[in-house]
C-alpha positions, 0 to 999 in steps of 0.5 A: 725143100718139100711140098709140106714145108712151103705149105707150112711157110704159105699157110703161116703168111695167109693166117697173118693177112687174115688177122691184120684187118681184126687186130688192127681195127681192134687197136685203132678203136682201143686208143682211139678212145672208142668203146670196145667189147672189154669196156664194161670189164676194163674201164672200172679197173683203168679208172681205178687205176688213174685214180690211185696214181694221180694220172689225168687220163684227159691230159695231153703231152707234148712229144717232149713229155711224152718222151721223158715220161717214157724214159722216167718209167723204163729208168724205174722200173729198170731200177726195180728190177736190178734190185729184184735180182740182187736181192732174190736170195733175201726175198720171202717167195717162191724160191723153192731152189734157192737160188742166190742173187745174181752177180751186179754185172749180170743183173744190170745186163739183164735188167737193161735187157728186158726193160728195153725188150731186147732179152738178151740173156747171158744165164741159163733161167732154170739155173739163174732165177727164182719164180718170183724173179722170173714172174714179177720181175722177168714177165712184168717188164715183158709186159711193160716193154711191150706196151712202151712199144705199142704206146710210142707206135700209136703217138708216132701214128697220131704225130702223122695224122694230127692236123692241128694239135701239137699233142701226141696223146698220155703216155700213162692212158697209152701204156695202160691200154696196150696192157689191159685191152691188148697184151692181158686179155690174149696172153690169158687165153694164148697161156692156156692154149700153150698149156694145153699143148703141154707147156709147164705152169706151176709152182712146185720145186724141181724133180730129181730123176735116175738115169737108166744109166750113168753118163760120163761128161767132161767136168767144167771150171769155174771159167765156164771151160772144160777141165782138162788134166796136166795129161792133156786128157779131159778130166770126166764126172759121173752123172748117175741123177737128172734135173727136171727143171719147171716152174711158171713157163706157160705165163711168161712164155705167152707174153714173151712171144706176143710182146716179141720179147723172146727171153725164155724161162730156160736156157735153150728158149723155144727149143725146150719141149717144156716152152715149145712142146709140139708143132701146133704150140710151135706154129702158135707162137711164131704167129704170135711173133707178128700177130701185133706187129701186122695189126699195128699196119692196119691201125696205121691205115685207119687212123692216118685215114689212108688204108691203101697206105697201111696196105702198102706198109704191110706189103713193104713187110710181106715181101722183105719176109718172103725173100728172108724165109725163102732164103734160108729155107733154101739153104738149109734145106740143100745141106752142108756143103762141105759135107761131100759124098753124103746124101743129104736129100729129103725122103722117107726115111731122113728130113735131109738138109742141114739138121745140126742144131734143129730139133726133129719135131720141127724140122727143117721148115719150121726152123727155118721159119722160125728163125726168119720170123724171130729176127724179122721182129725183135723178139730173138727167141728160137727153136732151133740154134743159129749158130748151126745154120749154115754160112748162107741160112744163118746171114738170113737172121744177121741181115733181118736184124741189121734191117732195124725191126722193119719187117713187122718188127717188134710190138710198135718198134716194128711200125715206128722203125719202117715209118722212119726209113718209109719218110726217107724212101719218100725224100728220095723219090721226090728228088728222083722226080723233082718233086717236094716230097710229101708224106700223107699230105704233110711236107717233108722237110729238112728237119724230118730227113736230119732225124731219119738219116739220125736213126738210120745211121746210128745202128751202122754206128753202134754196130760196126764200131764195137765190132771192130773194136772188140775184133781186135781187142783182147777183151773181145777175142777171148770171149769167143768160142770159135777160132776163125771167120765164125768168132768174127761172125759171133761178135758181129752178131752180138752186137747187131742182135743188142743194137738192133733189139732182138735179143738172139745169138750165134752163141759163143760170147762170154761178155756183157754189154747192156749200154749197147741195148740201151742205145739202140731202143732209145735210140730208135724211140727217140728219133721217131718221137723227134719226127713228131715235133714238127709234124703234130701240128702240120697241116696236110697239103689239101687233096695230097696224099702219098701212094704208098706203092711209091715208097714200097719200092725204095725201102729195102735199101734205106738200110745198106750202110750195115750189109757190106760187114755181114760177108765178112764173117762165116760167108767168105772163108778167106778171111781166118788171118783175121781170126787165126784157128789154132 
């Protein structure tokens, strides 16, 4: 560990304090229908837009509308993009490397993937999607899923504060403002910063270059496995020509990071040097990461009139990242222990540590930093490989996402997800006290705990059970790459990454499974809303309200059922009889 690095690290936490207050003061205004300084640009265009759809912007839902209009537009739009890439071969645009449509199973893994934000990838895109592809379909559900999680956090938030209505707002006004005054005017100005910094924005085919000399590479089959000969040697290919693959990074890369979507437009994600090129580019998008979700805290405070209490979520936050980035800093940057005898210490002359997988224009720091952040939220994106860390660096991304998108979390689900553990938290420390638990003066009551504990337990749920079952099944087994505890860790892995919303992953995996990121994001939207049933027309119990210091404490381990399966994969090394090597 060095000076520069936790510089870095306190720099990076300073500059999302300071932006909190702004962005949130910003989004309260947005969808509290105040008037904001993009109101003479984007109030004609919204009202247009209301007017060509037939959408009453005065029209208010109940918490039951609201939910099944949300879940009408992801199942359509989720539709539209199935089609889009079986189809892309037949489509007219901007396919210059004619790419072929994507196999059904691959498609309808990658269309539940982005409309529900997860972006788990099982393609490379560079080899996989034509631009069109990539630019109205790919980009266009980063938007739309983003601006879901943006809508259903602000309901969740009127839920809270409303005393007498038993309305939460207009999915359709909701959806429309994140987009326009949110997500559209900072990714129009983040892409151009991202293309300053040298990150690909065009439309050209791909460029084929000579290599200064050939290379020899073993040859794989169509199993995705490398060749061997009946000689048992590997069976080699010249390479003497390069592909230089680009396209319209620089768009998809802006919204992909702000939305916390995380699905690159390559395969190797923020790794490339064409979506991540230098360090700045790099520390602007891990702020990106948490710029919305931070604000969101603020938004909370202001709306519910409780900014102590919004405070004290962002602290929540705060302090569950410090331990996360401390963590793997720390072990990253202490080295392979099992490499004994090598000098693996920082100095002028080497980064030190453990360097496998990172690339060296980050680092140590940074991709230790990045990893934390990318699974504290649900974005999943990296520049650095995971699957490389070492035992106790990579149980630092697999705990954050077992934490359920609660430490900033994704764009919305982040808020929406600690609120359900913080009504929780409260139940608790009522019982503790012999008190009637109260939440910002409003009674929690039997049927707000039911839903909490609904949330809380279905991701232990979908995690644990499909792991255990693909663990010992045939199917689940002979799609890992790694013999031993690390194949163990690869499945569990997966299926936290897809339950919990993230996207990421220990690499390794052959197998698609889409319904798991449909539980999981459903799921988690569905239980916030159903705490609104109740609560939209409670009124507040006068003069109460909860200090939010009082559930800060609690938090953390409201999400312990999950935990006790994460030791059982690269960090206890007795446990190969599960997955015997060769």
């Amino acid at each position: 560990m060095t000076t520069n690095g936790w510089m870095q690290i306190g720099l990076f936490l300073a500059l999302i304090l300071a932006i909190t207050k702004p962005i949130g003061v910003f989004m309260a205004r947005v969808f509290g229908g105040e008037r904001t300084f993009l109101d003479p640009v984007l109030r004609p265009i919204e009202r247009l837009l209301y007017r060509v759809t037939g959408v009453d912007e005065k029209h208010e839902m109940r918490w039951t509308e609201y939910a099944f209009t949300m879940l009408l537009f992801s199942g359509a739009s989720m539709l539209l993009l199935y089609l889009m890439e079986r189809a892309q071969q037949l489509l007219p645009w901007w396919n210059p490397q004619k790419f072929a449509g994507l196999p059904p199973a691959l498609a309808f893994n990658t269309a539940a993937s982005f409309t529900t934000n997860t972006n788990w990838q099982n393609y490379s895109g560079e080899a996989t999607m034509s631009y069109l592809t990539q630019m109205a379909g790919l980009a266009y559900h980063n938007f739309a899923s983003a601006a879901v999680g943006i809508a259903l956090a602000i309901a969740f938030i009127r839920g809270i504060a409303r005393t007498e209505k038993e309305t939460i707002g207009n999915f359709w006004v909701d959806m429309t403002r994140a987009m326009l005054w949110v997500l559209l005017p900072a990714c129009i100005v983040y892409a151009l910063l991202l293309v300053s910094q040298g990150v690909v924005q065009n439309l050209k085919p791909y460029d084929t270059a000579k290599l200064v000399e050939s290379q020899q590479v073993q040859k794989t089959g169509t199993d995705g496995k490398p060749m061997v000969a009946p000689d048992g040697k590997p069976v080699m290919d010249t390479v003497t020509d390069q592909t230089i693959a680009q396209g319209p990074v620089a768009s998809q890369e802006a919204i992909k990071m702000l939305g916390t979507n995380g699905g690159g437009f390559f395969g190797a994600n923020s790794s490339h040097p064409f979506e991540n090129p230098t360090p700045l580019s790099n520390f602007l998008q891990m702020l990106s990461i948490f710029a919305i979700p931070a604000g969101l805290t603020y938004t909370l405070g202001r709306m519910t009139k409780s900014q102590r209490h919004g405070w004290a979520v962002w602290g929540a936050m705060a302090v569950l990242f410090v331990c996360g980035v401390t963590t793997a800093y720390w072990a990253e940057a202490r080295g392979n222990p099992l490499l004994h005898g090598v000098d693996q210490r920082a100095t002028a002359m080497q980064p030190g540590g453990n360097m496998e997988g990172k690339e060296v224009r980050f680092g140590i720091a940074d991709s230790a930093l990045f990893a934390t952040v990318t699974t504290d939220a649900s974005c999943g994106a990296n520049n650095s490989q995971h699957d490389s860390f070492t035992p106790l660096g990579g149980l630092v991304p697999l705990v954050n996402i077992m934490l359920s998108e609660t430490v900033f979390g994704g764009v919305g689900a982040g808020l929406y997800g600690i609120l359900i553990y913080v009504v929780l938290a409260v139940f608790i420390a009522g019982l503790m006290v012999g008190r009637t638990p109260e939440y910002l003066g409003k009674k929690i009551e039997a049927y707000d705990v039911k839903m909490a504990m609904l949330v809380t337990l279905v991701f232990p749920l979908i995690i644990l059970a499909l792991t255990a079952i693909s663990s010992v099944e045939g199917f689940g087994t002979s799609s890992i790459s790694n013999a031993g505890p690390h194949g163990l860790t690869q499945i569990l892995y997966a299926f936290t990454s897809m339950a919990g919303n993230n996207g990421s992953a220990f690499g390794g995996l052959k197998r698609q499974h889409a319904l798991v990121q449909h539980r999981g994001r459903n799921d988690h939207a569905g239980g916030a809303l159903l705490h609104d049933h109740p609560n939209a027309g409670n009124c507040r119990q006068p003069g109460k309200e909860e200090n939010g210091a009082r559930f800060g404490r609690h938090v953390p381990g409201d999400h312990a059922p999950v935990f006790p399966f994460a030791g059982l994969g690269d960090c206890d090394r007795r446990r190969a009889d599960i997955f015997p090597g060769p």
